[in-house]
PDB file of N, CA, C, O and CB in Angstrom:
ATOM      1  N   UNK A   1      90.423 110.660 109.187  1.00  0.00           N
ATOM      2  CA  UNK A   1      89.176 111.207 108.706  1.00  0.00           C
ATOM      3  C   UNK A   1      88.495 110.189 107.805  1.00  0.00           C
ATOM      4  O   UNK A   1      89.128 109.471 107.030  1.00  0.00           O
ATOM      5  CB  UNK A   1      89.409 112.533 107.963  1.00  0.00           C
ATOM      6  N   UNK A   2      87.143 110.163 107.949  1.00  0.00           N
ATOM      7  CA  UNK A   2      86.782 109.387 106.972  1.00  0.00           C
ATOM      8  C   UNK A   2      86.497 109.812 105.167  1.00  0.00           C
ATOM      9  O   UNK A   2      86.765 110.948 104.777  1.00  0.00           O
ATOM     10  CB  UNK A   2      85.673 108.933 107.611  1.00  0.00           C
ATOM     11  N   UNK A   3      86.090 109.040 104.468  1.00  0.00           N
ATOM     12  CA  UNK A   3      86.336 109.100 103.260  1.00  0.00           C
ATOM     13  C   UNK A   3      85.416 110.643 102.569  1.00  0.00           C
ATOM     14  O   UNK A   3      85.839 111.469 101.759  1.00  0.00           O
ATOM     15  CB  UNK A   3      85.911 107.553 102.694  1.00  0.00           C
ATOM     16  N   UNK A   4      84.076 110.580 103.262  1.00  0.00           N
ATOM     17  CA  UNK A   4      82.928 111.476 103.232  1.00  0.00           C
ATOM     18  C   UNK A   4      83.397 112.894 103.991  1.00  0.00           C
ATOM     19  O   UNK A   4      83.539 113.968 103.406  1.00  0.00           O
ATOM     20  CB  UNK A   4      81.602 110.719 103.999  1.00  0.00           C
ATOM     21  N   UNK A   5      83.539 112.737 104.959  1.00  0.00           N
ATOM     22  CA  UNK A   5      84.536 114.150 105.438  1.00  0.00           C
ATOM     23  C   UNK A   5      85.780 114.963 105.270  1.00  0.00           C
ATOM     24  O   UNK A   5      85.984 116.133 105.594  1.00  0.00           O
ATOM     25  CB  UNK A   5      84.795 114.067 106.353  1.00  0.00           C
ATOM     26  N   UNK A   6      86.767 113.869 104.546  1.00  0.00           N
ATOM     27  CA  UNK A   6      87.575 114.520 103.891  1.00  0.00           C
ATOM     28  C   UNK A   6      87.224 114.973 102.271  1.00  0.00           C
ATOM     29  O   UNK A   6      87.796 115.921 101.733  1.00  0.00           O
ATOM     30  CB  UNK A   6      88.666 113.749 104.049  1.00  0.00           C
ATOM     31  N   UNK A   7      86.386 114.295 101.721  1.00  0.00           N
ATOM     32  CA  UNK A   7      85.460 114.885 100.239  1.00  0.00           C
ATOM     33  C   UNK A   7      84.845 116.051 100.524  1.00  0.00           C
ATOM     34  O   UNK A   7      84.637 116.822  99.587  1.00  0.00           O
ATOM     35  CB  UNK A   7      84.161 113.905  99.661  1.00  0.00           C
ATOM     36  N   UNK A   8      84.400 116.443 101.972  1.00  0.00           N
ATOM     37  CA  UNK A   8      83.377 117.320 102.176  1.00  0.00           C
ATOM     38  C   UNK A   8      85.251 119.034 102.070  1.00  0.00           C
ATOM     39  O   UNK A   8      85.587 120.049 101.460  1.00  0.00           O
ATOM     40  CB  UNK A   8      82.042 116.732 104.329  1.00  0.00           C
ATOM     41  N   UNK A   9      85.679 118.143 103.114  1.00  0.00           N
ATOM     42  CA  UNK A   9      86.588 119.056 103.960  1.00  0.00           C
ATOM     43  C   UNK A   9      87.814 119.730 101.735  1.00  0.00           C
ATOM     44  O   UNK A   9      88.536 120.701 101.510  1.00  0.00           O
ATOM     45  CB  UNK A   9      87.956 117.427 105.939  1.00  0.00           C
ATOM     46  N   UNK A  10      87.415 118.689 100.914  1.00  0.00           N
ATOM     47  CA  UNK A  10      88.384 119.308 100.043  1.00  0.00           C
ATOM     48  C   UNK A  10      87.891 119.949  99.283  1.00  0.00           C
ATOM     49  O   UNK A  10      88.559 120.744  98.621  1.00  0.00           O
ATOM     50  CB  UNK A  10      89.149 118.633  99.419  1.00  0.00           C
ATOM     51  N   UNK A  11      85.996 119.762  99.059  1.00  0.00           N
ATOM     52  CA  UNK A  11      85.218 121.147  98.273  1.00  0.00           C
ATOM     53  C   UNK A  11      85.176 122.301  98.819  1.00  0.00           C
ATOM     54  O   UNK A  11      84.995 123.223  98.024  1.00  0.00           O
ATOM     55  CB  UNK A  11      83.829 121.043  98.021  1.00  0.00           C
ATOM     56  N   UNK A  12      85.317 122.674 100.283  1.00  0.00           N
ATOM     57  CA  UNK A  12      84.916 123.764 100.946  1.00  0.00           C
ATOM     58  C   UNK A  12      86.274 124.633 100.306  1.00  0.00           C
ATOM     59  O   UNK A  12      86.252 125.633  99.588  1.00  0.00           O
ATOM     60  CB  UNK A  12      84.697 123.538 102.734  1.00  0.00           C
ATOM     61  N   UNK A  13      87.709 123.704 100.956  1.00  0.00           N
ATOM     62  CA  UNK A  13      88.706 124.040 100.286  1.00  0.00           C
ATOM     63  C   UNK A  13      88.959 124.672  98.933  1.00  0.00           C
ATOM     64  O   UNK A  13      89.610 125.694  98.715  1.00  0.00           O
ATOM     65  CB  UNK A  13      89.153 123.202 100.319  1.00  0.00           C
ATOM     66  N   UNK A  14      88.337 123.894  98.062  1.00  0.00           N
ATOM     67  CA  UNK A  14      87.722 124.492  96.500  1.00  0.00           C
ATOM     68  C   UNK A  14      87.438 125.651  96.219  1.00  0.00           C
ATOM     69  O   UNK A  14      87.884 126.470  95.415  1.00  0.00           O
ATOM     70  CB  UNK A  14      86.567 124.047  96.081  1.00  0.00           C
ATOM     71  N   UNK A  15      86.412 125.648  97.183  1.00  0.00           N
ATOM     72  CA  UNK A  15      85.391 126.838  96.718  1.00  0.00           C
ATOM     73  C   UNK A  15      86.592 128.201  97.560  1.00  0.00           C
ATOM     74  O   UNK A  15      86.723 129.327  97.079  1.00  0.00           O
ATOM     75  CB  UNK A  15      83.209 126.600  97.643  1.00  0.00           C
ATOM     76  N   UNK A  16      87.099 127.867  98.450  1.00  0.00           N
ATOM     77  CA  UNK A  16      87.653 129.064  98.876  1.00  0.00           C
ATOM     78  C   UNK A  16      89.080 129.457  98.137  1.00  0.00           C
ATOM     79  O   UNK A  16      89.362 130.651  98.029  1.00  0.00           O
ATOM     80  CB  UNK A  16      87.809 128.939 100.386  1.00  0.00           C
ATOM     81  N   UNK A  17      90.087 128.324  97.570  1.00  0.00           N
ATOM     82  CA  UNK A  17      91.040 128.544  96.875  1.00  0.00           C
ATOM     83  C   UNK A  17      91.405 127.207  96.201  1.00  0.00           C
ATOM     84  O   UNK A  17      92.164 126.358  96.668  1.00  0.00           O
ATOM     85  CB  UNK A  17      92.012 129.166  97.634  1.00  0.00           C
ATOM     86  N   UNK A  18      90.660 127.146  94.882  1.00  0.00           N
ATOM     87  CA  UNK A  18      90.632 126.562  94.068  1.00  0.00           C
ATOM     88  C   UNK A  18      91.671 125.246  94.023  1.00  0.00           C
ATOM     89  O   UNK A  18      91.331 124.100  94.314  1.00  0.00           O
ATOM     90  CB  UNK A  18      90.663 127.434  93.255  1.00  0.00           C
ATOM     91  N   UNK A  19      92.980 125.649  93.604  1.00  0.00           N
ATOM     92  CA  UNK A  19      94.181 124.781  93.839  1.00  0.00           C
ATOM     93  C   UNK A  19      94.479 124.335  94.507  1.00  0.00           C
ATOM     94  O   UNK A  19      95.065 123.265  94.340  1.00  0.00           O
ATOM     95  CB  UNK A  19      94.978 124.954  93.773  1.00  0.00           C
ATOM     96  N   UNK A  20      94.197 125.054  96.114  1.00  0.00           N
ATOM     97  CA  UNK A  20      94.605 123.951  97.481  1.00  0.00           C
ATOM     98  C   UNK A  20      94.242 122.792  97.392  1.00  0.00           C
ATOM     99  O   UNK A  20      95.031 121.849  97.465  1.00  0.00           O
ATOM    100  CB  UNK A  20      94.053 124.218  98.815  1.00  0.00           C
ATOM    101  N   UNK A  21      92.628 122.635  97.171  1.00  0.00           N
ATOM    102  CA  UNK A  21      92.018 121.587  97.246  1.00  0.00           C
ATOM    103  C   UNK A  21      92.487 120.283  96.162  1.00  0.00           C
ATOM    104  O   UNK A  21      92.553 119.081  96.421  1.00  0.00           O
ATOM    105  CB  UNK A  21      90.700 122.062  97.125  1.00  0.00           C
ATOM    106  N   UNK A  22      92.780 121.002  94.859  1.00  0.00           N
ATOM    107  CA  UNK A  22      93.150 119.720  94.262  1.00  0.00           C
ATOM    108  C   UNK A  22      94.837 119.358  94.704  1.00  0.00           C
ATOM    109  O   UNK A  22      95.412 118.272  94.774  1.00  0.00           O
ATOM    110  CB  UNK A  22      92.904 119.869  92.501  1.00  0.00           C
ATOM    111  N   UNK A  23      95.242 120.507  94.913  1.00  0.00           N
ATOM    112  CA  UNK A  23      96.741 120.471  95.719  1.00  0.00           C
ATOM    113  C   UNK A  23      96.653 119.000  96.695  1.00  0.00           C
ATOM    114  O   UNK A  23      97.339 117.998  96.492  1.00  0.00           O
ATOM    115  CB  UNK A  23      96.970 122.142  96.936  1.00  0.00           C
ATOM    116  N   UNK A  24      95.848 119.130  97.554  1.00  0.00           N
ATOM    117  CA  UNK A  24      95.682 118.108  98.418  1.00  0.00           C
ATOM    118  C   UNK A  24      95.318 116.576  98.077  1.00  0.00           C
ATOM    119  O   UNK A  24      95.768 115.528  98.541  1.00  0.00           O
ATOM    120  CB  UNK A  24      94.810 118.572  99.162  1.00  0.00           C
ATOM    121  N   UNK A  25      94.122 116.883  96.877  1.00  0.00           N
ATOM    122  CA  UNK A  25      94.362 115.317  96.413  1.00  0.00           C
ATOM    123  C   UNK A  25      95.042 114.985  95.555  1.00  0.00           C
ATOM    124  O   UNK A  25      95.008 113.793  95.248  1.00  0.00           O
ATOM    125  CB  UNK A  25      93.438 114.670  96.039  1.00  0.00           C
ATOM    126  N   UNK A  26      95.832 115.794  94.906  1.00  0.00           N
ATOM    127  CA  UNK A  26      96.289 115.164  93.650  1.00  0.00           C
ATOM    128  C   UNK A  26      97.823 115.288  93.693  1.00  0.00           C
ATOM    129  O   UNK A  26      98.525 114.720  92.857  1.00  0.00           O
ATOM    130  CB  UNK A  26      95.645 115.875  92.316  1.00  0.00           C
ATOM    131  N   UNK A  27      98.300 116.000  94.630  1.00  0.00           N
ATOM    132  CA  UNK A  27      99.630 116.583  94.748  1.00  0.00           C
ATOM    133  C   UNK A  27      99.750 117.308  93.125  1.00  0.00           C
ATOM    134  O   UNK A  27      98.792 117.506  92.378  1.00  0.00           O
ATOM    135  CB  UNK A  27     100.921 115.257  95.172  1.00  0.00           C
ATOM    136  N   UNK A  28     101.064 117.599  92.862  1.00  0.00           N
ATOM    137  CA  UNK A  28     101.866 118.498  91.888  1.00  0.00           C
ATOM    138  C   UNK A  28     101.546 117.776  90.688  1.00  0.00           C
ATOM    139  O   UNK A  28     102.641 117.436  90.240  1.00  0.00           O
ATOM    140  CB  UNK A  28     103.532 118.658  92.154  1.00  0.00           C
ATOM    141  N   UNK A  29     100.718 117.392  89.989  1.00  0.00           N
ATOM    142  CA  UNK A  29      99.861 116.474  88.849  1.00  0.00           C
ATOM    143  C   UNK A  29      99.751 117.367  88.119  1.00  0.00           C
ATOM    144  O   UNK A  29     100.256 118.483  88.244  1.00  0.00           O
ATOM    145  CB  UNK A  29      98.450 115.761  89.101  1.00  0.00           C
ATOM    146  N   UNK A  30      99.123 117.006  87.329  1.00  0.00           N
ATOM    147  CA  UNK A  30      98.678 117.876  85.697  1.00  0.00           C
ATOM    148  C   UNK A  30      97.415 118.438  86.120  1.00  0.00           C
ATOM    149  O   UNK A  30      97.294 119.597  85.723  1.00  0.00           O
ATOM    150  CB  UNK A  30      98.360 116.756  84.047  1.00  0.00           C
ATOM    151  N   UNK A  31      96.386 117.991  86.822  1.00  0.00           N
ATOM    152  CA  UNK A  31      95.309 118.558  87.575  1.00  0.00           C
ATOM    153  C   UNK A  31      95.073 119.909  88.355  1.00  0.00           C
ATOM    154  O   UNK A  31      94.205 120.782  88.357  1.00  0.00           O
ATOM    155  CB  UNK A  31      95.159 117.763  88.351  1.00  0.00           C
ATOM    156  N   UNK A  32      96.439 119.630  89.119  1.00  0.00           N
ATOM    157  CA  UNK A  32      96.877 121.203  89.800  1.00  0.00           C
ATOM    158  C   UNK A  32      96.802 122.131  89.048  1.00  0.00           C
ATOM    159  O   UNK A  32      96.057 123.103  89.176  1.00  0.00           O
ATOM    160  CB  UNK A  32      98.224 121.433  90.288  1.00  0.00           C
ATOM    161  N   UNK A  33      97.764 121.868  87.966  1.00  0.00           N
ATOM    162  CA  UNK A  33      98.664 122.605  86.838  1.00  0.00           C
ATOM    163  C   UNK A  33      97.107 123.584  86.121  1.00  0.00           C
ATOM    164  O   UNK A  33      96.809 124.742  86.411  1.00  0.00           O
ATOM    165  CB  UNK A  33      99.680 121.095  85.404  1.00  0.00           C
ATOM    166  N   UNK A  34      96.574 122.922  85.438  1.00  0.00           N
ATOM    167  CA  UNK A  34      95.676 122.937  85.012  1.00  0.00           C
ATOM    168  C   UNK A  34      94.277 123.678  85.852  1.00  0.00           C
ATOM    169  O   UNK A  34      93.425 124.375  85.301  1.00  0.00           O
ATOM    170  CB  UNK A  34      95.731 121.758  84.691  1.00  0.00           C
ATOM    171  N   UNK A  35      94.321 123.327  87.244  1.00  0.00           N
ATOM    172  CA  UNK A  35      93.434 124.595  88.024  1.00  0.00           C
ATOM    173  C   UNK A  35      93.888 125.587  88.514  1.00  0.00           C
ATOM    174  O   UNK A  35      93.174 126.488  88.953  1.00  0.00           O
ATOM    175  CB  UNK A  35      92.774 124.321  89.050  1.00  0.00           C
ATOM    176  N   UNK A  36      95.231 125.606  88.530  1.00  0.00           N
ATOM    177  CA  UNK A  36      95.705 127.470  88.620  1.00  0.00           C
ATOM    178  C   UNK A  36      95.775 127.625  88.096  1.00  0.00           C
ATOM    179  O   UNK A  36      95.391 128.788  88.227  1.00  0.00           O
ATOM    180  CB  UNK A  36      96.514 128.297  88.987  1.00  0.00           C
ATOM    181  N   UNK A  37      96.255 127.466  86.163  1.00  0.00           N
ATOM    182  CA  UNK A  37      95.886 127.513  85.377  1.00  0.00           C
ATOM    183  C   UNK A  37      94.626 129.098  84.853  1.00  0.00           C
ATOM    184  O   UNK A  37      94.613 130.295  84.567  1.00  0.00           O
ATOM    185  CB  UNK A  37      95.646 126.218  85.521  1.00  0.00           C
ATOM    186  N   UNK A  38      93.901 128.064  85.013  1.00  0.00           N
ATOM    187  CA  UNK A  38      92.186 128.140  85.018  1.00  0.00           C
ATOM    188  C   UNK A  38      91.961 129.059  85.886  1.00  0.00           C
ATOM    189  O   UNK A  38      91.191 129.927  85.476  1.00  0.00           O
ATOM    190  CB  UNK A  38      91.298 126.820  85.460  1.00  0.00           C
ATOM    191  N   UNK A  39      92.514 129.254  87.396  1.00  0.00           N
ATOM    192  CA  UNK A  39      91.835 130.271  88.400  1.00  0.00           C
ATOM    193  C   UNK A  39      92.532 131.701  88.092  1.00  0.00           C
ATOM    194  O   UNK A  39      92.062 132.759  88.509  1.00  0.00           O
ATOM    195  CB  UNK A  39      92.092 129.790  90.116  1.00  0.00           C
ATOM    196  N   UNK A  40      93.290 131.639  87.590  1.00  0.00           N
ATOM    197  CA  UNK A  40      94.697 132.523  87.282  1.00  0.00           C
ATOM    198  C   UNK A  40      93.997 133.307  86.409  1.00  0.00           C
ATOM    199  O   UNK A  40      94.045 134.537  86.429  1.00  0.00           O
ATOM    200  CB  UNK A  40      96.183 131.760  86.574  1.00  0.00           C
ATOM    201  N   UNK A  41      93.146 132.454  85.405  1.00  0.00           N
ATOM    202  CA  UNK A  41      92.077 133.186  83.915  1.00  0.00           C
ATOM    203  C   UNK A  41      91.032 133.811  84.531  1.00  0.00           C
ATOM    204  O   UNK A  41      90.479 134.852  84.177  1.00  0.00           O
ATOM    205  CB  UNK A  41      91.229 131.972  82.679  1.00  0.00           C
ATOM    206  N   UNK A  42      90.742 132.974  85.672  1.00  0.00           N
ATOM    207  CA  UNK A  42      89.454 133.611  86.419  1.00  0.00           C
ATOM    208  C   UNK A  42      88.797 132.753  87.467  1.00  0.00           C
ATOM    209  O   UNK A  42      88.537 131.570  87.249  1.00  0.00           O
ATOM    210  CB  UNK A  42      88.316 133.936  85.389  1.00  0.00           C
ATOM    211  N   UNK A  43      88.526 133.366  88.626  1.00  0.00           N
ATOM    212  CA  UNK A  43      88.119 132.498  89.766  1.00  0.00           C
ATOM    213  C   UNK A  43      87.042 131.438  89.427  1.00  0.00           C
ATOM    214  O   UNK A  43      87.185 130.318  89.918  1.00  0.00           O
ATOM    215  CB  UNK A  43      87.595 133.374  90.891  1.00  0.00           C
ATOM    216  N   UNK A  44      86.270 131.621  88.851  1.00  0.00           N
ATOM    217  CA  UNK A  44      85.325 130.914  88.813  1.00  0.00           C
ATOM    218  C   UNK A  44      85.426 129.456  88.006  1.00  0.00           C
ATOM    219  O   UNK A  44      84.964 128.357  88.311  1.00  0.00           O
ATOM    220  CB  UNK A  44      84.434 131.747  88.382  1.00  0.00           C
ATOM    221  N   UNK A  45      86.063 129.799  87.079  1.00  0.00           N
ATOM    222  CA  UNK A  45      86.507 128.225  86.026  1.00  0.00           C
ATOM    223  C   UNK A  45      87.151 127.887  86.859  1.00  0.00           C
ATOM    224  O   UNK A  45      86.821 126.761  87.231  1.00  0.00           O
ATOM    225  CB  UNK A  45      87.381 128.125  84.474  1.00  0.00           C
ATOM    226  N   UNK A  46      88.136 128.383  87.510  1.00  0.00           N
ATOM    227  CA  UNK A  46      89.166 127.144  88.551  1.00  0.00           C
ATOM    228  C   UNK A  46      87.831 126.839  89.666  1.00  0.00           C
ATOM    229  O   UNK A  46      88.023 125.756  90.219  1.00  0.00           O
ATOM    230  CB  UNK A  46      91.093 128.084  89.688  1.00  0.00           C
ATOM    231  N   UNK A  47      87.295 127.117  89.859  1.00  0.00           N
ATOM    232  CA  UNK A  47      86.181 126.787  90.912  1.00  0.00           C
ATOM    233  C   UNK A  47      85.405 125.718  90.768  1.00  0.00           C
ATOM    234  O   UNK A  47      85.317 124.900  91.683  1.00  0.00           O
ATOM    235  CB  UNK A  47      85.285 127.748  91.042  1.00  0.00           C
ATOM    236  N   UNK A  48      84.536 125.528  89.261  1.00  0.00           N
ATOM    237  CA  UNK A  48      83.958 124.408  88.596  1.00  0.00           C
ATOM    238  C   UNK A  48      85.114 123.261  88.690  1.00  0.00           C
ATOM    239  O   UNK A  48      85.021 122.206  89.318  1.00  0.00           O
ATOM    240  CB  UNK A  48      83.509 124.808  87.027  1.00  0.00           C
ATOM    241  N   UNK A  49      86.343 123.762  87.836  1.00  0.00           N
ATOM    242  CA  UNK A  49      87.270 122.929  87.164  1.00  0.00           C
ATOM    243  C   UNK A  49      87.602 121.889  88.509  1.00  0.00           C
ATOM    244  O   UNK A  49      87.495 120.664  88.452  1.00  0.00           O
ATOM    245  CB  UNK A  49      88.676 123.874  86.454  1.00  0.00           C
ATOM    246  N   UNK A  50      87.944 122.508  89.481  1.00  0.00           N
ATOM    247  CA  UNK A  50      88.120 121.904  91.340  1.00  0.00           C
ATOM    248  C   UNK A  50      87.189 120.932  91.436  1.00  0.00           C
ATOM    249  O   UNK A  50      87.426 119.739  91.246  1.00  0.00           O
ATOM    250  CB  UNK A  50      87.706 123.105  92.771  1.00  0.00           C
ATOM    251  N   UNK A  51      85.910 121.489  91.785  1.00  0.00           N
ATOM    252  CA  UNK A  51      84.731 121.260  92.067  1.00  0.00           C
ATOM    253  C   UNK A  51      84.664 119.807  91.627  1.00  0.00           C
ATOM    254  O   UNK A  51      84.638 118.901  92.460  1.00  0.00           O
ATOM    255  CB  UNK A  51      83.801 122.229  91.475  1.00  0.00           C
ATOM    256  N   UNK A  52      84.626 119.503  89.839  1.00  0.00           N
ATOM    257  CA  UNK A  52      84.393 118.769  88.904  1.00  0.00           C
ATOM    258  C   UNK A  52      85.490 117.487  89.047  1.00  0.00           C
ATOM    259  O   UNK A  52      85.169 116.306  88.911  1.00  0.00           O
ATOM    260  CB  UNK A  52      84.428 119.623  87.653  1.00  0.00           C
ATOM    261  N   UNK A  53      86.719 117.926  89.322  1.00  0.00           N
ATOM    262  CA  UNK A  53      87.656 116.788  89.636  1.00  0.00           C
ATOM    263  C   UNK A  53      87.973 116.296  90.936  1.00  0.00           C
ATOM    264  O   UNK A  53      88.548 115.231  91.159  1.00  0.00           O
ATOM    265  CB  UNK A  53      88.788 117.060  89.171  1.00  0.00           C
ATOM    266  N   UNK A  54      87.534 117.199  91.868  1.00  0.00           N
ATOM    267  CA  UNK A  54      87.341 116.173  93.273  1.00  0.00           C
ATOM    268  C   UNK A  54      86.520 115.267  93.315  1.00  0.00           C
ATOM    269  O   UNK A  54      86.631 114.127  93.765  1.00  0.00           O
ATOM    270  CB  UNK A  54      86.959 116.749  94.437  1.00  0.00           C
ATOM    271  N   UNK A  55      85.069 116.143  92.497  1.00  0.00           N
ATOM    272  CA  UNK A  55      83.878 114.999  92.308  1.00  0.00           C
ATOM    273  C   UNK A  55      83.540 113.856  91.331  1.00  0.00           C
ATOM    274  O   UNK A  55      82.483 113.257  91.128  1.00  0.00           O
ATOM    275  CB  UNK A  55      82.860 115.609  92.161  1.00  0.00           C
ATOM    276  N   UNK A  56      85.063 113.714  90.661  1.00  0.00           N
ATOM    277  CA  UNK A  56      84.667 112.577  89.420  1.00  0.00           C
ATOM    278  C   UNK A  56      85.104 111.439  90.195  1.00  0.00           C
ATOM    279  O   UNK A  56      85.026 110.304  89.724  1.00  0.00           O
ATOM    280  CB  UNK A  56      85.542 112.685  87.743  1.00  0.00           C
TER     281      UNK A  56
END
């Protein structure tokens, strides 16, 4: 896959379950930790929180 389609393919991921998506880029990291975390408090902060670290 290229670089743009798999960025595309890990927000959609995001938006539908927060952690997968960083699951996928970041593996078992402090990042993960930290967006189930967050989705666990409430869907929506793990949603930004995703969102925000796929896209930095």
């Amino acid at each position: 896959m290229s670089n743009s389609t798999e960025k595309c393919v890990s927000i959609v991921l995001a938006i539908i379950l927060p952690p997968l998506g960083v699951l996928l880029k970041f593996g078992c990291q402090t990042e993960f930790w930290l967006c189930l975390l967050l989705t666990l408090f409430g869907y929506l902060p793990g949603i930004i929180y995703a969102v925000y670290v796929l896209t930095k």
